[in-house]
N, C-alpha and C positions, 0 to 999 in steps of 0.2 A: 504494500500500500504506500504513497506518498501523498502529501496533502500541499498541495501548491500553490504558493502566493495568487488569486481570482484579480484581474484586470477588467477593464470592460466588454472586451472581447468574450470575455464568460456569459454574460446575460445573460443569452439567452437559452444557457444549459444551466446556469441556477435558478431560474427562475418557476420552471417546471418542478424542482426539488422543492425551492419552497412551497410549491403551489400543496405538494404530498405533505409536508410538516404540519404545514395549520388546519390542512383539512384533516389532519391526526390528532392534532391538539384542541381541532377546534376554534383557531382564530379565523375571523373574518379574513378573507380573500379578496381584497381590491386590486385588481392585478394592475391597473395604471398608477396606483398610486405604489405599489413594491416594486414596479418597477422603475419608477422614477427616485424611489428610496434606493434601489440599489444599485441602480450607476451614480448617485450622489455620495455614494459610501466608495463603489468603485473607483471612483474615479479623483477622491478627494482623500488620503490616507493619512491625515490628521484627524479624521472623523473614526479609522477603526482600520481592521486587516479582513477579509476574507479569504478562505481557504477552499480551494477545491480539492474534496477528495478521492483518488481514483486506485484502483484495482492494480496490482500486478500479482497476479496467482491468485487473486480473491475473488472469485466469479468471471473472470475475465480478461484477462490481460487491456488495461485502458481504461478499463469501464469506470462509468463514476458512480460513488459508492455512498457519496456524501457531501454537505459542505458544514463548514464552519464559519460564524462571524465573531468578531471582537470588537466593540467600537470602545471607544474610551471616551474618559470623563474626566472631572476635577472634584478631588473629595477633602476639607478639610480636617475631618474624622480621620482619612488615612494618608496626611499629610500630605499632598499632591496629586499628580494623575492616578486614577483609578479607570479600572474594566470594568467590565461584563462582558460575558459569555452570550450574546444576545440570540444566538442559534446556531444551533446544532445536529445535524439534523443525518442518520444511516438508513438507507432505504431498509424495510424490513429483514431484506433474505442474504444481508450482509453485514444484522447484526449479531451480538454474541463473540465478534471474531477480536477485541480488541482495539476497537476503532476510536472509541468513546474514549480508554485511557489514554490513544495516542493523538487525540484532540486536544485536549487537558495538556498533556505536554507542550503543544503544537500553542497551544494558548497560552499556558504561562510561557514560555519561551518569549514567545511574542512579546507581552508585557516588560519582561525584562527585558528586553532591547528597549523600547518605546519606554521604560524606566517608567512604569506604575507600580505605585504601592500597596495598590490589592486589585485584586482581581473575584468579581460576582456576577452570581450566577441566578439561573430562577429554573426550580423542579415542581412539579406539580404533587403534591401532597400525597396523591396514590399510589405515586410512580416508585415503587420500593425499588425497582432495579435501580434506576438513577440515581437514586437520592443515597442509597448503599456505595455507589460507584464515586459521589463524588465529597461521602463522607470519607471514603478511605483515601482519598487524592487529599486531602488533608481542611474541605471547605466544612465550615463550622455552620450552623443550625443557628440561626441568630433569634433573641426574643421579638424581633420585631415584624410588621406584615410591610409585604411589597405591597403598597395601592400606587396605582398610574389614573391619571384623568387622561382624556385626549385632549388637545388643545389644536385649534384650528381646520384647515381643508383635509382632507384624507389625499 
């Protein structure tokens, strides 16, 4: 597997993957407005990294298997730039294989180049696999609830 820096040139092969995540997680699907989200992300790498992830001996030699995004922030709780793990996303019949740990790496790694001081993340409460996965990667259960408003046009 390798997970490789996404440009703009990718669009239009993330954009299908995302289209699979949210309709798994259940976010709304506005597909002009993700897509205009994510060549703003692609194409402006102060805003975050994306990662394409693709096969070699995992279903396929090439195949993509997955992506990952990281965009960053400013936290004064954790003294300077901070992450998030904003999505992350293995089609189903390639996951199990290790893909998820080596995001995580593939993530902090990133961070610490781009020099942030924490790096968060958002699991869904049932999801025991994940939330096992990224208590052992060393992220902590904090006492407090993510709320998001949306603000403005989609």
């Amino acid at each position: 597997m390798s997970f490789r820096p996404a440009g703009p040139a990718d669009l239009e092969t993330l954009l299908p993957l995302m289209a699979s995540f949210y309709d798994e997680d259940r976010h709304p699907w506005i597909e002009d407005a993700a897509r205009r989200s994510l060549l703003k992300l692609l194409g402006e790498p102060a805003l975050g990294r994306a990662y394409v992830i693709e096969g070699e001996g995992i279903l396929g030699e090439g195949r993509i298997l997955g992506y990952l995004v990281v965009c960053f922030g400013f936290s004064l709780e954790f003294h300077g730039r901070d992450a998030f793990v904003d999505e992350l996303y293995v089609v189903p019949e390639a996951r199990g294989r290790g893909l998820g740990r080596e995001a995580l790496r593939v993530a902090e790694a990133c961070c610490v180049e781009a020099d942030a001081r924490a790096l968060h993340l958002e699991v869904g409460l049932e999801n025991d696999k994940a939330r096992r996965l990224y208590l052992s990667w060393g992220f902590e259960e904090r006492p407090h609830a993510l709320m998001s408003k949306r603000l403005g046009r989609t």
